[in-house]
Kinemage of the C-alpha trace (Angstrom):
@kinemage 1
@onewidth
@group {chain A} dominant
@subgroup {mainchain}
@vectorlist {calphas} color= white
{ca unk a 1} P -11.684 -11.427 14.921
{ca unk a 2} L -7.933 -12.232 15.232
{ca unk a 3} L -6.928 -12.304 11.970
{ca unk a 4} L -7.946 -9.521 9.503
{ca unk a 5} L -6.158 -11.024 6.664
{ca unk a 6} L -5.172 -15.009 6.258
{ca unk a 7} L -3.280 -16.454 3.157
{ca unk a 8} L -1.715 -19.892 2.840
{ca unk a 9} L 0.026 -21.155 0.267
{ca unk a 10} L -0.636 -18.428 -2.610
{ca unk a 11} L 0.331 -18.707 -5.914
{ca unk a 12} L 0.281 -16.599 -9.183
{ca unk a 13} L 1.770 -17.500 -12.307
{ca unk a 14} L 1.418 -15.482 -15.723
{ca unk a 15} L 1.205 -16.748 -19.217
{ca unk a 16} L 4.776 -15.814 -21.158
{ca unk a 17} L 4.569 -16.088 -24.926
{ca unk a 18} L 5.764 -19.286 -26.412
{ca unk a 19} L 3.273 -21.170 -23.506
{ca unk a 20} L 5.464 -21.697 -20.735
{ca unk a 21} L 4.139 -19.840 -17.087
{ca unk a 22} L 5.908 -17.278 -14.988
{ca unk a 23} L 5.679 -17.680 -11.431
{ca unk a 24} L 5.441 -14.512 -9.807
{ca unk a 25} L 4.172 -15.740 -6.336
{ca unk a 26} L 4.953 -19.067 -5.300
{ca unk a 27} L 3.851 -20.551 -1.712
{ca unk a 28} L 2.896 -17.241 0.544
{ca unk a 29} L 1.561 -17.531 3.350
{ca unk a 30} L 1.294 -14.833 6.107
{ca unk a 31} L -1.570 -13.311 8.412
{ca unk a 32} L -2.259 -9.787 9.435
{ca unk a 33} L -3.809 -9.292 13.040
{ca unk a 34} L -6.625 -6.969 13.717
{ca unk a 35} L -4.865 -3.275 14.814
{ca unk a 36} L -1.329 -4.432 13.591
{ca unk a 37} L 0.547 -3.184 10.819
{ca unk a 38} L 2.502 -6.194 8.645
{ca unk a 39} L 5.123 -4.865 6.056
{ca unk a 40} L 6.048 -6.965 2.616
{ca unk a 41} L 9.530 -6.225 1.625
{ca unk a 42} L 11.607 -6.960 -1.353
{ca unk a 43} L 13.159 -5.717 -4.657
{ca unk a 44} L 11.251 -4.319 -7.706
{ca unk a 45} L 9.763 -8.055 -9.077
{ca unk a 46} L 9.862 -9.767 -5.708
{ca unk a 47} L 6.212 -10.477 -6.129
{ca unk a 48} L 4.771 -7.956 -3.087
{ca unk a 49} L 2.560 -6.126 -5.485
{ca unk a 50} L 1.171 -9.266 -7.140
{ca unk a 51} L 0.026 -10.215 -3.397
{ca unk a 52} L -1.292 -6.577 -2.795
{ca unk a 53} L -3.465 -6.522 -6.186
{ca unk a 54} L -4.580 -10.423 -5.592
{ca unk a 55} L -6.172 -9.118 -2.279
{ca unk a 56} L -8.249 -6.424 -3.334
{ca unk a 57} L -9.021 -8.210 -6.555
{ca unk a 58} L -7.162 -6.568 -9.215
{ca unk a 59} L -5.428 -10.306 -9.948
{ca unk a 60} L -7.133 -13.758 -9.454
{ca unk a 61} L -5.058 -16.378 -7.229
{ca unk a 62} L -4.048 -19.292 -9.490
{ca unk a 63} L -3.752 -21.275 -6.234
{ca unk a 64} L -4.058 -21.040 -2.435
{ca unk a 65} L -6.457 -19.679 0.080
{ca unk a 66} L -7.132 -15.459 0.633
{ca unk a 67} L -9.894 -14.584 3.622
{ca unk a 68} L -10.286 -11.006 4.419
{ca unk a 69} L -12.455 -10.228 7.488
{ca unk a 70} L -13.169 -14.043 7.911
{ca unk a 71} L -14.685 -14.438 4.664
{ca unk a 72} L -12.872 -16.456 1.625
{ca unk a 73} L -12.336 -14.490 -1.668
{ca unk a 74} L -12.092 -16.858 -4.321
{ca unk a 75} L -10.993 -16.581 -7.903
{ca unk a 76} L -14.334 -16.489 -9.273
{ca unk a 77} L -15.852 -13.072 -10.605
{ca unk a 78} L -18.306 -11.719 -8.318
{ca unk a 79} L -21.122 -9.222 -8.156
{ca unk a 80} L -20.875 -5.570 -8.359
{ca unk a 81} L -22.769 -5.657 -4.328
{ca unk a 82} L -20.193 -7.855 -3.264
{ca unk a 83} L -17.291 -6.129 -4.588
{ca unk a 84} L -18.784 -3.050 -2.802
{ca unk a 85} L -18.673 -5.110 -0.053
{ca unk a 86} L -14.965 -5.992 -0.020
{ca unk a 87} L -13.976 -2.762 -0.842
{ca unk a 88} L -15.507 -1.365 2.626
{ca unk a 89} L -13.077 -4.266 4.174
{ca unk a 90} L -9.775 -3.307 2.389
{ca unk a 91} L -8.794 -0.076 0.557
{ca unk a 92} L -5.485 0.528 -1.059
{ca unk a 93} L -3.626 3.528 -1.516
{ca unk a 94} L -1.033 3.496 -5.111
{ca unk a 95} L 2.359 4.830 -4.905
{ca unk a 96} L 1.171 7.616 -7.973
{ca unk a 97} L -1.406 9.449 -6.503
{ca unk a 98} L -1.718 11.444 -10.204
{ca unk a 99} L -2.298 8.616 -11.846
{ca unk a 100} L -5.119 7.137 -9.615
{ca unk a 101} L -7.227 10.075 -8.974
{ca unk a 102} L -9.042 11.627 -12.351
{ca unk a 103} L -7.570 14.507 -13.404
{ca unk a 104} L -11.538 15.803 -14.985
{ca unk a 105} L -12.497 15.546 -11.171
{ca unk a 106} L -12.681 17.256 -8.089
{ca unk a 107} L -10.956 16.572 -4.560
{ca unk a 108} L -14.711 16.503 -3.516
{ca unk a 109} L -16.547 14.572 -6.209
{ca unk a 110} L -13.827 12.104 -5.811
{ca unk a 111} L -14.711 11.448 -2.727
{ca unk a 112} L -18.544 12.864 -3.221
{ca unk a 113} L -18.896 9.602 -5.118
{ca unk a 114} L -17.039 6.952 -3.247
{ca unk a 115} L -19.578 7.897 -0.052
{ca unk a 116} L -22.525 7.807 -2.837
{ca unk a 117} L -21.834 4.494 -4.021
{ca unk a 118} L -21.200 2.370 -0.624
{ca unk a 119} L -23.483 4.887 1.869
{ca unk a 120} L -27.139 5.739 2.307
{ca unk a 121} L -26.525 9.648 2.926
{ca unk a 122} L -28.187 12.876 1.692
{ca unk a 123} L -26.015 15.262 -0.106
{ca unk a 124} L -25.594 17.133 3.065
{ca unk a 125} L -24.194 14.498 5.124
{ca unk a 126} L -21.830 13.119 2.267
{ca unk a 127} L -20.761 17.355 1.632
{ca unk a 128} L -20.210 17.323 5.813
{ca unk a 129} L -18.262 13.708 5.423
{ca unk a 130} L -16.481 14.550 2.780
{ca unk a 131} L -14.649 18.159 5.001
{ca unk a 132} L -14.592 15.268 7.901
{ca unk a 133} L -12.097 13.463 5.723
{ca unk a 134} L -10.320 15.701 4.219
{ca unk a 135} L -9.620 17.569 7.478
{ca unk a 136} L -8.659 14.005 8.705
{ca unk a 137} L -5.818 14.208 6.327
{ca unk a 138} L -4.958 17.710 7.145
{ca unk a 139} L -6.685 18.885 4.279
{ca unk a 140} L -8.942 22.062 4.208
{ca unk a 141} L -12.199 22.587 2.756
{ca unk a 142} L -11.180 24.441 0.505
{ca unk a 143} L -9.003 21.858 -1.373
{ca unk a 144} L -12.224 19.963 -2.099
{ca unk a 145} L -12.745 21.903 -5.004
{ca unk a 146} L -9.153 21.433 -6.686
{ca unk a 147} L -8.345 19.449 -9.546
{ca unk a 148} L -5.440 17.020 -8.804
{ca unk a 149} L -3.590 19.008 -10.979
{ca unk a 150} L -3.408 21.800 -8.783
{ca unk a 151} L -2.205 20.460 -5.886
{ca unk a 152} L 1.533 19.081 -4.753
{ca unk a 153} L 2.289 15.688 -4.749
{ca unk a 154} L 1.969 15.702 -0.832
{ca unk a 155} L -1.261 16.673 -1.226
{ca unk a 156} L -2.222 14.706 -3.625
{ca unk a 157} L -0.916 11.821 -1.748
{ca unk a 158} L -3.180 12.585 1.491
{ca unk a 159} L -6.665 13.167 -1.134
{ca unk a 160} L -5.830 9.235 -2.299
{ca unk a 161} L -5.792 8.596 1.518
{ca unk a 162} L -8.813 10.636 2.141
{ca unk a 163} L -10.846 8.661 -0.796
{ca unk a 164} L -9.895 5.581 0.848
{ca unk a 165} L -10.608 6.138 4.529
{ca unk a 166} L -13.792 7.248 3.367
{ca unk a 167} L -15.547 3.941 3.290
{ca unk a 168} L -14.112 3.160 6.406
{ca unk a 169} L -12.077 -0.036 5.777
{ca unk a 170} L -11.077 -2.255 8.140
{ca unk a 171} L -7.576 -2.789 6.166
{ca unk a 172} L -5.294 -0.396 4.015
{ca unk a 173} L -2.955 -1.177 1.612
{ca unk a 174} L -0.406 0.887 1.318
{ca unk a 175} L 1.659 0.448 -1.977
{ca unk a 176} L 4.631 2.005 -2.296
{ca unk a 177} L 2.078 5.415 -0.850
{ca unk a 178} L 5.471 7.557 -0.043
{ca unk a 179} L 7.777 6.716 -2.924
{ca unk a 180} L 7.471 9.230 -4.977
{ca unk a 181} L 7.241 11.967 -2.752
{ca unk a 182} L 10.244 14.424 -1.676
{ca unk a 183} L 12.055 12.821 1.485
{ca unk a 184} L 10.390 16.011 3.653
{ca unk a 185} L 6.835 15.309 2.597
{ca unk a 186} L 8.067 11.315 3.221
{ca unk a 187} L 7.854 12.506 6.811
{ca unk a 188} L 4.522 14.502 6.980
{ca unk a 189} L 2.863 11.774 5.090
{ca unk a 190} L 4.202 8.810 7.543
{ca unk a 191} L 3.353 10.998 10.577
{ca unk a 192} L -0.577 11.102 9.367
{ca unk a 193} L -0.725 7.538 8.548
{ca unk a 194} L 0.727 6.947 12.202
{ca unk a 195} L -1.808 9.146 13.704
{ca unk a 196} L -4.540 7.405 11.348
{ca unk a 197} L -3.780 4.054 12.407
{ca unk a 198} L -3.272 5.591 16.169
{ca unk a 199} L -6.928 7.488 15.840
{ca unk a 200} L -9.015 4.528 14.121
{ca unk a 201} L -7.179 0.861 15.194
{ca unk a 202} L -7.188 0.178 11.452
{ca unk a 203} L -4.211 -2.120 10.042
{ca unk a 204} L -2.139 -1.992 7.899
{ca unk a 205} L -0.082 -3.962 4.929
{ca unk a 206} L 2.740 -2.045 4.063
{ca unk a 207} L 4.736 -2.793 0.378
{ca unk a 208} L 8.078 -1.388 0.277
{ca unk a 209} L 11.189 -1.142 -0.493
{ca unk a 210} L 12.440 1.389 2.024
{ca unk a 211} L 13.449 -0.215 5.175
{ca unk a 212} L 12.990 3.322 6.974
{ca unk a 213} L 9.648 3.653 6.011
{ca unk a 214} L 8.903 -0.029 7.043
{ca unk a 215} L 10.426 0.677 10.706
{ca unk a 216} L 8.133 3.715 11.029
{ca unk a 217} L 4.888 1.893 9.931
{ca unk a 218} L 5.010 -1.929 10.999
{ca unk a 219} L 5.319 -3.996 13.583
{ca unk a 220} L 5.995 -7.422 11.553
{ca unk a 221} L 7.746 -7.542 8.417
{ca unk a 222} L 8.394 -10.536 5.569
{ca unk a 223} L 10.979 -10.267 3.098
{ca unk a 224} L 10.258 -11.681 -0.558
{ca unk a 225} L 12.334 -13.014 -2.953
{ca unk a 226} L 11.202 -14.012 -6.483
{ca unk a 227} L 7.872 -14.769 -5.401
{ca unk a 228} L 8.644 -16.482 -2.587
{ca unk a 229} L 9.192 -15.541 1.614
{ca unk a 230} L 12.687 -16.208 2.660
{ca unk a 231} L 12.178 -14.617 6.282
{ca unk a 232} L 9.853 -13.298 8.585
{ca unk a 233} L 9.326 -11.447 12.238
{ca unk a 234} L 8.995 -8.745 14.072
{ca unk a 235} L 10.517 -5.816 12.599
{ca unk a 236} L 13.222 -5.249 14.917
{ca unk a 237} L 14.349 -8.915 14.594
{ca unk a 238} L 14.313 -9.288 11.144
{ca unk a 239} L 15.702 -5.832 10.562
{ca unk a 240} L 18.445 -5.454 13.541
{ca unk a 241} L 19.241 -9.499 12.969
{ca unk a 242} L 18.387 -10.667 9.325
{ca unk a 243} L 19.123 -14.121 9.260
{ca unk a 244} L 18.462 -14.849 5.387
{ca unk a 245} L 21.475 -13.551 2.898
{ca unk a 246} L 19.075 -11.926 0.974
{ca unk a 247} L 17.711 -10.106 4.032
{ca unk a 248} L 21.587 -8.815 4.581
{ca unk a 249} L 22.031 -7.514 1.174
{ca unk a 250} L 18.778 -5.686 1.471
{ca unk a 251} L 19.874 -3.988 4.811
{ca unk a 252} L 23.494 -3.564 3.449
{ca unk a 253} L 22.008 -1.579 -0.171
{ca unk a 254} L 20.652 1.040 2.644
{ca unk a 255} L 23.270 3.745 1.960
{ca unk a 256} L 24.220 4.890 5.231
{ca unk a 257} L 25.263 8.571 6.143
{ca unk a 258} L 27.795 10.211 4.286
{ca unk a 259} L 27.510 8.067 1.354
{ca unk a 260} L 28.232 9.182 -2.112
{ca unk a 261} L 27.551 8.133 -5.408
{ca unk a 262} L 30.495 6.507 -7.177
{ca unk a 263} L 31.860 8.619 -9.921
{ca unk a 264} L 31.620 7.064 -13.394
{ca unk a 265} L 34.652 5.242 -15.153
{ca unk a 266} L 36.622 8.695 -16.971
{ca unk a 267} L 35.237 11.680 -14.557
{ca unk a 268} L 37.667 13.828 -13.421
{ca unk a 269} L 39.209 16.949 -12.731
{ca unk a 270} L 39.507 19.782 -15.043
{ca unk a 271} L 36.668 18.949 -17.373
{ca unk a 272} L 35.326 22.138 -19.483
């Protein structure tokens, strides 16, 4: 299989009060190879989240073709086996890992019952898959029985990306995933997902805003714009020579080293 995702000509829209439709996507199209790692950049309300939760079926299409793994995902409703189904092709990982783990569970039921509910397995061999994973993350044992609550954001952050590698997708999502971390844990957290994608030729679709964290993760990138693509390539081209003046003024809003905030209208010296 060449193409591990394929959409053409996607569109969302979204009812407004007073009737009239918001377009939020308009016209996408892009593919994502098999072991490649495709980045969607653009402002907050671009539309790259709209595409991200239209894949995995958090939000129908209201036009235009999705296949995942060669098969066609439609905007009908479908069954709870064949949701399953998808969700062994593509996982995503949320840019609050506090908010999508459940704070009543542990590291290890969390991902105790993702492994129950897609995998024939004893309790044994989900209790010895579940330390696989977590040690995949660089998480110990012992972290399986911590509430989310307990643990740093970092960590946090790697249990969502345990829970998701645990059904052994072919595709992750990865929304916003270092955001809100400190810049520090930025690093460790890129590093694994590297190393991930390195260890298990999965691919990637990367949703960002942070041109340094696309460079580190993807090999192709397209830029959004109010719902629609104004550029695409290859990282290095689109990102060393943007050719859109939207594509510019993202690259430009990068502050650079050195940079300061501007001080406010009426600060100055010799305030009490």
């Amino acid at each position: 299989m060449t193409h591990v995702i394929e959409v053409r000509g996607l569109r969302k829209t979204f009812a407004r009060r007073g009737g009239d439709a918001f377009a939020a996507v308009t016209d996408v199209s892009f593919t994502l190879e098999a072991d490649s790692s495709l980045a969607i950049v653009g402002e907050s309300g671009a539309g790259k989240t709209t595409v991200a939760r239209i894949l995995v079926g958090l939000e129908r299409p209201t036009q235009g073709l999705v296949r995942v793994c060669g098969r066609e995902r439609g905007a009908r409703r479908v069954r709870a086996a064949e949701r399953r189904r998808r969700a062994r092709e593509l996982q995503m990982v949320f840019q609050d890992p506090y908010v999508s783990l459940d704070p009543r569970q542990q590291v290890f039921d969390a991902i105790s019952e993702v492994l129950h509910l897609h995998f024939r397995q004893t309790a044994v061999e989900r209790r010895s898959q579940v330390i696989r994973v977590l040690e995949q993350v660089g998480l110990d044992a012992l972290t399986g029985g911590a509430y989310p609550r307990e643990l740093s954001g970092g960590q946090r952050q790697r249990v969502a990306i345990a829970r998701a590698l645990a059904v052994r997708p072919r595709v992750m999502i990865l929304d916003e995933a270092v955001s809100a971390l400190d810049v520090s844990i930025q690093a460790q957290v890129l590093n694994l997902l590297g190393d991930i994608r390195r260890d298990t030729g999965m691919s990637y679709l990367v949703i960002s805003h942070d041109l340094a964290v696309v460079r580190q993760l993807a090999d192709a990138i397209i830029v959004m714009r109010r719902g629609a693509v104004v550029e695409t390539g290859t990282v290095a081209q689109v990102l060393d020579s943007p050719q859109h003046p939207y594509t510019r003024a993202l690259r430009e809003s990068v502050p650079r080293p050195g940079w300061r905030p501007a001080r406010a209208a009426g600060d100055g010296e010799g305030r009490g």
